[in-house]
C-alpha positions in Angstrom: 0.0 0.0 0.0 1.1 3.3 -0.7 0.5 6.7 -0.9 0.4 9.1 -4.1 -0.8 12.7 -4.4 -3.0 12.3 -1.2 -4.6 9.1 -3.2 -4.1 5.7 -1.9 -2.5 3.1 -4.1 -3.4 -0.5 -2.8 -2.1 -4.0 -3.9 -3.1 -4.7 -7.6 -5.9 -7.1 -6.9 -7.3 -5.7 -4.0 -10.2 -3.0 -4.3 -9.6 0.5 -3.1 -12.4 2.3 -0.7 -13.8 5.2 -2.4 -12.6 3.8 -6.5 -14.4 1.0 -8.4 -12.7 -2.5 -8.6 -10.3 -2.9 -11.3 -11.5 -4.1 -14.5 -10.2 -7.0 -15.8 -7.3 -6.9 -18.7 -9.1 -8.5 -22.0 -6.0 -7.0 -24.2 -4.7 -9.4 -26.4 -7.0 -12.0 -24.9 -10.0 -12.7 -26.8 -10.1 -14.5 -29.2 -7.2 -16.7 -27.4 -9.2 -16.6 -25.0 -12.1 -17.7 -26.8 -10.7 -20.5 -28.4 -7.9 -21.6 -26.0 -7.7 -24.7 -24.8 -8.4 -26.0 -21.2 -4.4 -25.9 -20.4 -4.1 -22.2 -20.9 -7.3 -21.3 -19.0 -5.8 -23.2 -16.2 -2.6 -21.2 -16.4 -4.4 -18.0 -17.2 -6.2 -18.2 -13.9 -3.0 -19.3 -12.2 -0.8 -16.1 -13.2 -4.0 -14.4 -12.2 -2.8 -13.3 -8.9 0.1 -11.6 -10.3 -1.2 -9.9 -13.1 -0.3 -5.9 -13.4 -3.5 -3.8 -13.5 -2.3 -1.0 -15.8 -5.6 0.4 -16.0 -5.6 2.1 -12.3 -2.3 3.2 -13.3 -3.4 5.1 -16.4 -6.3 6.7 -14.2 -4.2 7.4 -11.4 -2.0 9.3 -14.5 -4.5 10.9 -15.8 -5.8 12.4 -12.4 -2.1 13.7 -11.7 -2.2 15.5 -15.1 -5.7 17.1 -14.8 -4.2 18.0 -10.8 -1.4 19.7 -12.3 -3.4 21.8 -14.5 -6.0 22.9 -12.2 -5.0 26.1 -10.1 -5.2 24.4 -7.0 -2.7 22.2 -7.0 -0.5 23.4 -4.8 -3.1 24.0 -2.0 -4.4 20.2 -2.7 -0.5 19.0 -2.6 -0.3 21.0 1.0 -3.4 19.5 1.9 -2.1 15.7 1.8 1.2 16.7 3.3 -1.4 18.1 5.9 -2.8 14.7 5.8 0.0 12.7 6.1 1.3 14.8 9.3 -2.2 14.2 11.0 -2.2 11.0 9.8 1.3 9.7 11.8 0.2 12.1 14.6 -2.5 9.7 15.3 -0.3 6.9 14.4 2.4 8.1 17.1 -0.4 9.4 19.6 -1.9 5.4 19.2 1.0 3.9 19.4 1.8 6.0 22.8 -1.5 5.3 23.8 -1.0 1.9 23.3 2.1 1.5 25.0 0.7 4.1 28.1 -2.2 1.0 28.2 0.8 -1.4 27.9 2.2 0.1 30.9 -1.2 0.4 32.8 -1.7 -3.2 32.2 1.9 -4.1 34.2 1.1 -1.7 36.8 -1.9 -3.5 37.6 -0.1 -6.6 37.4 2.3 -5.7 39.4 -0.2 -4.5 42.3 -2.4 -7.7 41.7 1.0 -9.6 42.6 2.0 -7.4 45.2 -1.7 -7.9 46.8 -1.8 -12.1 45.9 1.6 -11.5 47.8 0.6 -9.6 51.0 -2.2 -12.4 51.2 0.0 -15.1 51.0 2.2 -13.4 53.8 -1.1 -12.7 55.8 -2.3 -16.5 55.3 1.6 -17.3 56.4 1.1 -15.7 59.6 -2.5 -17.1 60.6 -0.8 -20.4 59.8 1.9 -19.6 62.0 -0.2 -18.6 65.0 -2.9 -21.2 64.4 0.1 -23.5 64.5 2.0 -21.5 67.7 -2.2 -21.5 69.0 -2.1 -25.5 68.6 1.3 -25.6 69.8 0.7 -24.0 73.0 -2.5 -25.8 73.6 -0.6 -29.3 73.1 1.9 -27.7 75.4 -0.8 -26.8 78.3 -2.8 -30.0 77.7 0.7 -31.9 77.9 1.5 -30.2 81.2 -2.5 -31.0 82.3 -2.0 -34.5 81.8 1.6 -34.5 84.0 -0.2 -32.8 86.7 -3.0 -35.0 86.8 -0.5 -38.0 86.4 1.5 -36.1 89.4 -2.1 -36.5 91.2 -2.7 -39.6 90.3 0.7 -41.3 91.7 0.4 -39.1 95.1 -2.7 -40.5 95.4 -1.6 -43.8 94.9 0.4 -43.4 97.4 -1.2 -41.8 99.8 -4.1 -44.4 99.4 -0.6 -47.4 99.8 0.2 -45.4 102.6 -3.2 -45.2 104.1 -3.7 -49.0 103.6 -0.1 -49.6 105.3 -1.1 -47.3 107.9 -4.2 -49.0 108.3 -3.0 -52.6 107.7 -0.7 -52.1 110.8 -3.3 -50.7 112.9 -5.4 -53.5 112.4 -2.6 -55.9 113.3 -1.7 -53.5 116.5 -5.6 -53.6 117.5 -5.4 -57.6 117.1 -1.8 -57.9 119.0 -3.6 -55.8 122.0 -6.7 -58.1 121.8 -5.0 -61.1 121.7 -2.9 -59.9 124.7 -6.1 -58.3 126.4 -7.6 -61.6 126.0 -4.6 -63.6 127.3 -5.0 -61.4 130.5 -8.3 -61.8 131.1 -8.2 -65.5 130.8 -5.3 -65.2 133.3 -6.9 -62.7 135.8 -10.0 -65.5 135.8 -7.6 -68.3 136.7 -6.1 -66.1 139.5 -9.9 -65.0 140.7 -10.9 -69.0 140.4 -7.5 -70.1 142.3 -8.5 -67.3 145.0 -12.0 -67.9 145.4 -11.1 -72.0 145.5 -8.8 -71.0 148.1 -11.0 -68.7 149.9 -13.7 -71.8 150.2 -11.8 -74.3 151.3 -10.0 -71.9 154.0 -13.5 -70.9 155.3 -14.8 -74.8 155.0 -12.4 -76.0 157.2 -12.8 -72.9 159.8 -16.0 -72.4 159.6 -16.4 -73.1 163.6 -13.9 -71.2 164.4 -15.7 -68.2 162.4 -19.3 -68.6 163.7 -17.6 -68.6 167.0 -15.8 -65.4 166.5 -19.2 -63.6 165.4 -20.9 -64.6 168.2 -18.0 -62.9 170.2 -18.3 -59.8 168.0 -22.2 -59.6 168.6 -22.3 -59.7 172.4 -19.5 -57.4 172.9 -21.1 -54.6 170.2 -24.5 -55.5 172.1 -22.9 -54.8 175.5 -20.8 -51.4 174.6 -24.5 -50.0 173.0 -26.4 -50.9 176.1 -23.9 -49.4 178.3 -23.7 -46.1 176.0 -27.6 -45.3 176.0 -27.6 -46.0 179.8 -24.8 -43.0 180.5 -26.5 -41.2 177.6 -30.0 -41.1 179.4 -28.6 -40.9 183.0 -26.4 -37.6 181.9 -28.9 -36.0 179.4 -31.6 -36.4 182.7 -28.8 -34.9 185.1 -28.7 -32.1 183.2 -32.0 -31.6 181.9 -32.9 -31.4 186.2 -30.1 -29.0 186.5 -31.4 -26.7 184.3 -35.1 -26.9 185.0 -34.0 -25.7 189.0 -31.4 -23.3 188.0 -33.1 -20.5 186.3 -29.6 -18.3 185.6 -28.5 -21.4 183.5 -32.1 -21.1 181.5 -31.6 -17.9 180.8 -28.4 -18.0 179.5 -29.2 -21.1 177.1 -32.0 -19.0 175.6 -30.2 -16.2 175.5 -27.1 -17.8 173.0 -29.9 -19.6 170.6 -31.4 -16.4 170.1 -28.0 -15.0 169.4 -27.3 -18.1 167.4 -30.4 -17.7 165.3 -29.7 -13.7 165.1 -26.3 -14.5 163.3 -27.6 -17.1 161.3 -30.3 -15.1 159.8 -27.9 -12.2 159.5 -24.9 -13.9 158.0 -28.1 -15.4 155.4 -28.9 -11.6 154.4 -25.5 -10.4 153.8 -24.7 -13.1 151.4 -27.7 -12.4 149.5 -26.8 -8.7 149.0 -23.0 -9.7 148.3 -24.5 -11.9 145.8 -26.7 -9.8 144.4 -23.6 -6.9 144.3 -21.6 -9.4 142.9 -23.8 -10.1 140.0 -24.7 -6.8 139.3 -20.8 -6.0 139.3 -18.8 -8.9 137.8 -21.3 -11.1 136.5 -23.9 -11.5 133.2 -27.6 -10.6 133.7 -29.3 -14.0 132.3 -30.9 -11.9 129.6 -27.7 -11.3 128.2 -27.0 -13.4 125.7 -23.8 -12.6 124.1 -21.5 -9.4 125.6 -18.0 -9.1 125.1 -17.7 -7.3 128.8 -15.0 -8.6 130.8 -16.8 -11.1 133.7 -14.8 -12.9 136.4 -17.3 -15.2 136.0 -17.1 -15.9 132.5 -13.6 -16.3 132.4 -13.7 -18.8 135.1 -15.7 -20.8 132.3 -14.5 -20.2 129.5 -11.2 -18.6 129.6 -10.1 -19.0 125.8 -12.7 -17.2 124.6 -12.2 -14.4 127.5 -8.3 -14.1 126.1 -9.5 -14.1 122.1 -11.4 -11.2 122.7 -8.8 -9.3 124.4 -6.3 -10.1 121.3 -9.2 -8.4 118.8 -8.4 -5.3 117.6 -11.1 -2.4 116.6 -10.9 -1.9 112.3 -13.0 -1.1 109.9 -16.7 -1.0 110.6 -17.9 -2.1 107.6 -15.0 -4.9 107.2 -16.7 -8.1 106.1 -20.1 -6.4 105.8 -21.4 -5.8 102.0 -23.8 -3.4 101.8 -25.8 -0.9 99.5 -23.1 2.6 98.9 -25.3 4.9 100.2 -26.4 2.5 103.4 -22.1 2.1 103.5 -21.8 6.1 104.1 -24.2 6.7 106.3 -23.3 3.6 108.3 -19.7 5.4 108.4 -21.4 8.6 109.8 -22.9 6.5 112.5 -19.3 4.6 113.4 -17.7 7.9 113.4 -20.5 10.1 115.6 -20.0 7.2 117.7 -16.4 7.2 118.3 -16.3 10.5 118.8 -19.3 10.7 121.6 -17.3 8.2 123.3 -13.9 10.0 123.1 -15.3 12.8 124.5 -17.7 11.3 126.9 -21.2 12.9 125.6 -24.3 11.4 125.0 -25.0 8.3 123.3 -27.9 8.2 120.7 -30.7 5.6 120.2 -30.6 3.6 116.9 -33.5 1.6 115.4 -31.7 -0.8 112.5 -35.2 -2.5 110.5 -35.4 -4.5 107.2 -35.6 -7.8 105.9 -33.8 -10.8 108.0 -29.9 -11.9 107.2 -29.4 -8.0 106.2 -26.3 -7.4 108.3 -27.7 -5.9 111.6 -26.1 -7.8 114.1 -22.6 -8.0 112.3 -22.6 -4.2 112.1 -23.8 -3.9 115.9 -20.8 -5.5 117.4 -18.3 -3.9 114.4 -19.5 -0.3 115.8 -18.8 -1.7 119.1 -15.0 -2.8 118.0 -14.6 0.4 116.2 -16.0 2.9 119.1 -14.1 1.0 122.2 -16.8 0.1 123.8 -18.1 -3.0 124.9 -21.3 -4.6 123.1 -24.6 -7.0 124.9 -26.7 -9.2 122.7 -30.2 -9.5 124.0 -33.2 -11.4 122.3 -36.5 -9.8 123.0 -38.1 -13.4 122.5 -36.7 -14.1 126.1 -38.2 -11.1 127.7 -42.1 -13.0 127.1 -41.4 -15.9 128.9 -40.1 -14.9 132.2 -43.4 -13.4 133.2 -43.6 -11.1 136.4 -39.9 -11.6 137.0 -39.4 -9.8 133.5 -39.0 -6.3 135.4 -36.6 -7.5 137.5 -34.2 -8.8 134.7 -34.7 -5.6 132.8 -33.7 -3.5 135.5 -30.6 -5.6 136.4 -29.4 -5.5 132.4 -29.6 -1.6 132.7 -27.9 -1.7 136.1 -25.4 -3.6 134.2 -24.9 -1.3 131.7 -24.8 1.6 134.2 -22.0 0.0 135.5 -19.5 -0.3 132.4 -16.6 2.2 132.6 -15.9 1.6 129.0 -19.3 2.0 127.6 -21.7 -0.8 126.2 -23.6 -0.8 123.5 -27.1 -2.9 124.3 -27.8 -4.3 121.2 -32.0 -5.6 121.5 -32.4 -8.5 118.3 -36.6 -8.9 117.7 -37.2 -5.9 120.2 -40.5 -6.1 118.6 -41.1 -9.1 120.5 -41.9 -7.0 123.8 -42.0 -3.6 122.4 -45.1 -3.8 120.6 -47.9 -1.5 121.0 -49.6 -1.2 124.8 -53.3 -1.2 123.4 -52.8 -4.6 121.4 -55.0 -6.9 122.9 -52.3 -9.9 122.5 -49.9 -7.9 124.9 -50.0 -9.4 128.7 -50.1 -7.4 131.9 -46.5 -8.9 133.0 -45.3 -7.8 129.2 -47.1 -4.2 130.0 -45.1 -3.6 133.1 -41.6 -4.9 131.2 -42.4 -2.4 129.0 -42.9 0.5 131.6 -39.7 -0.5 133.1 -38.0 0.0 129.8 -39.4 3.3 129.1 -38.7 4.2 132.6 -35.3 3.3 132.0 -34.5 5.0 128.9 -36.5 8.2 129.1 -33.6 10.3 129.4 -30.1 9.8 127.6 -27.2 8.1 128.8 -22.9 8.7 128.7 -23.1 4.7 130.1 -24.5 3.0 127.6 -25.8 3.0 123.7 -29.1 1.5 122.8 -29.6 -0.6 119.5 -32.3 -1.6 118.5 -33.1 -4.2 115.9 -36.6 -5.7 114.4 -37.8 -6.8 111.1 -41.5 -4.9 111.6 -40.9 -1.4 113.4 -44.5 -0.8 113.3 -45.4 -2.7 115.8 -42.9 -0.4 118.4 -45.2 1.8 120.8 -45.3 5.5 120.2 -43.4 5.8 123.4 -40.2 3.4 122.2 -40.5 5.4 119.2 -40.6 8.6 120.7 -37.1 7.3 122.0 -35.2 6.9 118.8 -32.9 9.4 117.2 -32.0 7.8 114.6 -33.5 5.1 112.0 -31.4 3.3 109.3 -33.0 0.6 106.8 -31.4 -2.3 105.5 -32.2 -3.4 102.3 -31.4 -6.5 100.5 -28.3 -6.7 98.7 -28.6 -5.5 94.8 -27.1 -7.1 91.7 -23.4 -5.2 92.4 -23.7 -6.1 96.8 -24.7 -9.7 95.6 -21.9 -10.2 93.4 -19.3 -9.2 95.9 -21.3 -11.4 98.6 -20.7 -14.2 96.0 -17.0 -13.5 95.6 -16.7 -12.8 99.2 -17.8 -16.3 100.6 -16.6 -18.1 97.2 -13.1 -17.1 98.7 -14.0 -18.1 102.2 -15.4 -21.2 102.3 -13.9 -22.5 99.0 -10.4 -20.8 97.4 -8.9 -20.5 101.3 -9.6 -23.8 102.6 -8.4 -25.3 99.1 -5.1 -23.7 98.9 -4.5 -23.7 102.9 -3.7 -26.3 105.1 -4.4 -29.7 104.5 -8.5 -30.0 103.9 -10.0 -32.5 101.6 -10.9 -29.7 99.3 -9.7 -29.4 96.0 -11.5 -26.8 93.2 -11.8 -28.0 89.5 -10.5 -25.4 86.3 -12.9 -23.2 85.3 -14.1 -19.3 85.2 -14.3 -18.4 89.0 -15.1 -15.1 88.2 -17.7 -15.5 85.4 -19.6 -18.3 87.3 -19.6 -16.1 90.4 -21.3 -12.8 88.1 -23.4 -16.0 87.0 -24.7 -16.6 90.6 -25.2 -12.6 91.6 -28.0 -12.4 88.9 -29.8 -15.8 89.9 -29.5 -15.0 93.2 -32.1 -12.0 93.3 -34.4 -11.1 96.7 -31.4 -13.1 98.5 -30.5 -12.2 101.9 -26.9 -11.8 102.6 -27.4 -14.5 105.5 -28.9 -17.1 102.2 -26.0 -16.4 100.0 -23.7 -17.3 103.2 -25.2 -20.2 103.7 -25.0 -21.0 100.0 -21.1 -20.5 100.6 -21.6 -23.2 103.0 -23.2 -25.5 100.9 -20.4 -25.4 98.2 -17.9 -26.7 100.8 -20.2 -29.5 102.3 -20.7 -30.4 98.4 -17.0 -30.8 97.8 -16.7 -32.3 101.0 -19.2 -35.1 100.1 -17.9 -35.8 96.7 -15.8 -38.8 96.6 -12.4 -37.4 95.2 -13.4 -34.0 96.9 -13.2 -31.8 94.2 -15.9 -28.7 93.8 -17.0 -28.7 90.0 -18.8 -25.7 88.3 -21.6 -28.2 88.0 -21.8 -28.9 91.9 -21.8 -25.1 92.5 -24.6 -24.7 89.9 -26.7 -27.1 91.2 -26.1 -25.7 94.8 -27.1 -22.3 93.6 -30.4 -23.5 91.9 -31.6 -25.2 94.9 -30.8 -22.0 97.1 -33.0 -19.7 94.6 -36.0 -22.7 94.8 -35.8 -22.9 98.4 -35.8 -19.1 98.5 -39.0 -18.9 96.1 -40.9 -22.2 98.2 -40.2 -19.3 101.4 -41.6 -16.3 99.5 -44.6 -18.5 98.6 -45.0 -19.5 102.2 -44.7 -16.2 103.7 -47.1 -14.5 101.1 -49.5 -17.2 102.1 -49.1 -16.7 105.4 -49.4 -13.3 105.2 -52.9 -13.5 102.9 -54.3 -16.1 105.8 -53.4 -13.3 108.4 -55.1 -10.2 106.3 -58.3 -12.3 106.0 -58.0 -13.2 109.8 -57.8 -9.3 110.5 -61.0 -8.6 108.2 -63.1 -11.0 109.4 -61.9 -10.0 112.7 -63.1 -6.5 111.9 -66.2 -7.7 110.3 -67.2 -9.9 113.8 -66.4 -6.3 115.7 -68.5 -4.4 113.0 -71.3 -6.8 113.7 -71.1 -7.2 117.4 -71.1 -3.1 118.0 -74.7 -2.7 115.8 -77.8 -2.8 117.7 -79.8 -5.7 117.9 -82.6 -3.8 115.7 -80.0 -3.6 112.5 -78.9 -7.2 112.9 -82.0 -8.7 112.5 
């Protein structure tokens, strides 16, 4: 192909776009053609392909001539030079084009590798810490299974060492039998020989015996006789005397009535030393807990007497989980307290109310510890019972308080029980008067002693024990955050100290303490604090029933689900209870309603 004059010149053959096909050459050709034979059409149509159009050649002439004569020749021959710069422009600006795409397409090849590549490395390293992972788990399970293969022999031979031990008991036990044995059937032999002995001496003296008894009898008979004859004959001597000698009657009556005087005296001064003494160094019997020094109590128990003198005062609230706000107040309390009794002022009068197992008591004697002073645990269940002597008691306890140069805090558990309102009609005339005697012993306040006052329904006090409060603080049950530390509190008591101190049969499985224990805190809801202790409890008598003694998360579950049903069968019973009690009261009311209308209405 080629270019001429702006007009292209293609292969001979081969149309051109824009001119008609070239004609074919019949110059010279036809009659030969015509009449040729078969041999020259073949080779006519075999030179075909390189025939030489002259035709396109002559036009192509002929256009160049009629070009050069028109008057726009040069402007045409610019024009294709025109033409054939744009034309290799394009060319060029393809071809860059094509190599710019050229280079496109091994830039993106290049990233695609460079990506395939930071996958592979990616993929290289999850292998390599799936593999470190697996590694590290065959490492831990390895070390497992030595442990429990560790376990396993020191049980072994602890249970050899056992069944030594115990084999050689059993042989000690029959070596003293068989000797304990031997000796008895010796000491029988010995008793036989005696007793044989015995007999035969006494068969072949047994005149000389009888006679020596006889002797024996007549001469005790004798030395009687003769003693209740001088007896009688002296006794009457005197008896005579005195009768005629009125100077000797007087004085004889004269030292019995002195001898009665001093025997009656001496009887009344030991009852008021007693009495002293009781109200001084001994325990009212209402008292049932104090930790007052008594010379009396440490005659009884003196270990306990020397444990409380090695306690030292801490935190209040150490041990005892409560509710934040209940914690600060609580504080203020153990602080006012300390204070009133550095400076020797006035003590105030608490009321603690709220649900059972709340922490009343444990806080109680912690304020003691913390404020110096000495605490009293009474039950106002064993006020009731004592009857007409119930005055008396209560005036010794606060007698007893009086008397504490330390100060004592008189902590009252279930005051309610003799507290309650005067007008009730289930409120005896020996419980009214116990309950004078306490107003009229706390109606003013006192430097000597702290009352404390705990029940679970504070609205049965009277209006006067109320009247006597300063201060009332309610305990809640623990929430969702108190329970949880409860939980973790007692988990680490009863279970992770005994199983990593000492030498218990207590042993803990592997699993999430912490986890479990969250677990627990939100099944555990309406639970007392006193419950979830007593759950603690439970988890150590589980592991201690189990027969390798290991505690398993299971075992600690299925504790915990038996607490909360136990703790719902209680709710149940007490709502019950409480519903038989309302419809008691109405029908009560009803019976009262119908009793106070005239006889008119009724009918």
């Amino acid at each position: 192909m080629s270019w001429l004059f702006g007009i292209r010149r293609d292969t001979p053959g081969i149309p051109v776009e824009g001119l008609p096909p070239p004609e074919s050459d019949n110059t010279g050709g036809g009659a030969g053609a015509a009449g040729g034979s078969g041999d020259d059409k073949r080779k006519a149509k075999t030179m075909e392909p390189y025939s030489f159009d002259s035709s396109a050649l002559e036009r192509a002439a002929q256009a160049a001539r009629e070009l050069e004569r028109s008057k726009h020749s040069k402007e045409a021959l610019e024009l294709s030079k025109l033409q054939e710069v744009t034309k290799q422009q394009e060319y060029q600006t393809k071809i860059k084009e094509y190599e710019a795409h050229i280079e496109q397409s091994r830039i993106e090849q290049k990233r695609v590798e460079a990506e395939e590549r930071r996958k592979t490395v990616a993929e290289e390293t999850k292998q390599h810490q799936a593999r470190a992972q697996y590694q590290d788990q065959l490492a831990r399970k390895r070390y497992e299974d030595q442990l429990l293969q560790q376990q396993r022999i020191n049980d072994e031979n602890l249970r050899r060492q056992e069944e030594s031990v115990a084999k050689q008991e059993a042989l000690r036990k029959a070596t003293i039998e068989h000797e304990m044995e031997l000796r008895g059937k010796t000491e029988m032999q010995r008793a036989q020989a005696k007793m044989a002995a015995r007999a035969k001496f006494e068969r072949e003296n047994h005149d000389l015996i009888m006679e020596q008894i006889r002797v024996k009898a007549e001469e005790n008979r004798k030395t009687v006789l003769d003693s209740i004859t001088t007896a009688g004959s002296v006794l009457g001597a005197g008896a005579q005397t005195l009768l005629h000698d009125w100077d000797k009657m007087l004085t004889a009556v004269g030292g019995l009535s002195l001898l009665a005087l001093g025997v009656y005296t001496a009887k009344g001064t030991t009852s008021v030393s007693a009495r002293y003494i009781e109200a001084r160094l001994g325990k009212p019997s209402l008292v049932r807990e104090t930790s007052r020094f008594s010379f009396l109590e440490t005659l009884k128990h003196p270990i306990l007497t020397a444990k409380k003198f090695r306690l030292k005062s801490g935190d209040t609230l150490s041990g005892v989980v409560l509710a934040p706000t209940l914690e600060e107040r609580l504080r203020d309390v153990a602080i006012a307290t300390k204070n009133t009794k550095r400076n020797k002022g006035m003590y105030r009068n608490i009321l603690m109310h709220g649900p059972p197992g709340t922490g009343k008591t444990m806080f109680a004697k912690k304020l003691a510890a913390h404020s110096g002073m000495d605490y009293a645990v009474l039950t106002g269940g064993d006020v009731a019972p004592m009857g007409k002597d119930g005055v008396t008691a209560i005036h010794k306890v606060f007698d007893w308080a009086a008397s504490s140069r330390k100060g004592l805090l008189l902590f009252i558990d279930e005051a309610d029980a003799f507290l309650r309102k005067r007008s009730s009609e289930y409120i005896s005339e020996n419980l009214r008067a116990t309950l004078n005697a306490f107003l009229y012993r706390t109606g003013e306040q006192s430097d000597k002693f702290m009352l404390v006052l705990a029940s679970n329904t504070p609205e049965q006090f009277d209006w006067a024990v109320n009247d006597r409060l300063d201060e009332m603080v309610e305990f809640m049950l623990p929430g969702l955050e108190e329970r949880e530390r409860l939980v973790r509190l007692y988990f680490d008591k009863f279970i992770l100290e005994p199983a990593t101190s000492g030498k218990r049969r207590l042993k803990v499985a592997q699993f999430d303490y912490s986890a479990l224990c969250t677990k627990m805190a939100q099944l555990t809801e309406g639970m007392s604090g006193r419950e979830i202790a007593k759950l603690g409890v439970a988890w150590q008598a589980a592991a201690y029933a189990s027969e390798d003694g290991v505690l398993t998360e299971k075992m600690v579950m299925d504790r915990c689900m038996d607490a909360v049903k136990q703790h719902k069968q209680k709710v149940e019973w007490q709502s019950e209870q409480e519903r038989k009690e309302s419809k008691s009261i109405s029908f009560d009311n009803k019976l009262d309603v119908f009793n106070s209308e005239p006889a008119s209405e009724k009918s």
